[in-house]
N, C-alpha and C positions, 0 to 999 in steps of 0.2 A: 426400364423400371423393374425393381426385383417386388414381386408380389410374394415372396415366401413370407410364412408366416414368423413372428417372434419367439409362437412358444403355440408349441401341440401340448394339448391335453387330452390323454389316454384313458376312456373306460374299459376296464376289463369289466363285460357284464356279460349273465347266465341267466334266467328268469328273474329280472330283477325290474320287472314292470312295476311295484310297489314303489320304487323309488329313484328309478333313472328318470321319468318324467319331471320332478322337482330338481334334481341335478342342472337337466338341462335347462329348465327355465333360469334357474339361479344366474348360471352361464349366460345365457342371450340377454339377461341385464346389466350384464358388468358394460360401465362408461370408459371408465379410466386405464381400461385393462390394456397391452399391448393386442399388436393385432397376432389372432389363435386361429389355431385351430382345435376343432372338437372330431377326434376317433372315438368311434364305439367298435370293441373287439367285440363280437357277439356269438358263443363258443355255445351253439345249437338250443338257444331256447325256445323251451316252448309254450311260453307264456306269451305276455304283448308286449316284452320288449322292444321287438324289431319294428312295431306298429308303431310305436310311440316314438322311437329313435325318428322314425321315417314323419312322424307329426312334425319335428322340430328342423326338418332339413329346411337349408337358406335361411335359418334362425340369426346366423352366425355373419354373416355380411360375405362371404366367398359362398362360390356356387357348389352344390354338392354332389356326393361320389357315391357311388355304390360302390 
């Protein structure tokens, strides 16, 4: 059985705690969506990105990666 996904979708994000948190929820709602995956590129912030990225892991229905 191929478990790859249909379609990756890429955050390039930088301190962008303001509003990757809404992103991702938007994302763990889709029904109809093919089955994804969600990357966050995360290019040293120092905000709460990475905290909030890490709030929404296993959102997604595949187990998560660091």
């Amino acid at each position: 059985m191929d478990i790859s996904p249909d379609v990756s979708v890429i955050i390039p994000a930088k301190n962008t705690e303001k509003w990757i948190g809404e992103q991702l929820e938007s994302l763990s709602r889709q029904k109809n969506a093919p089955y994804f995956e969600v990357i966050i590129v995360d290019n040293g912030s120092t905000d709460k990105t990475r905290q909030i990225a890490h709030d929404f892991r296993g959102s997604f229905g595949s187990p998560p990666r660091d």
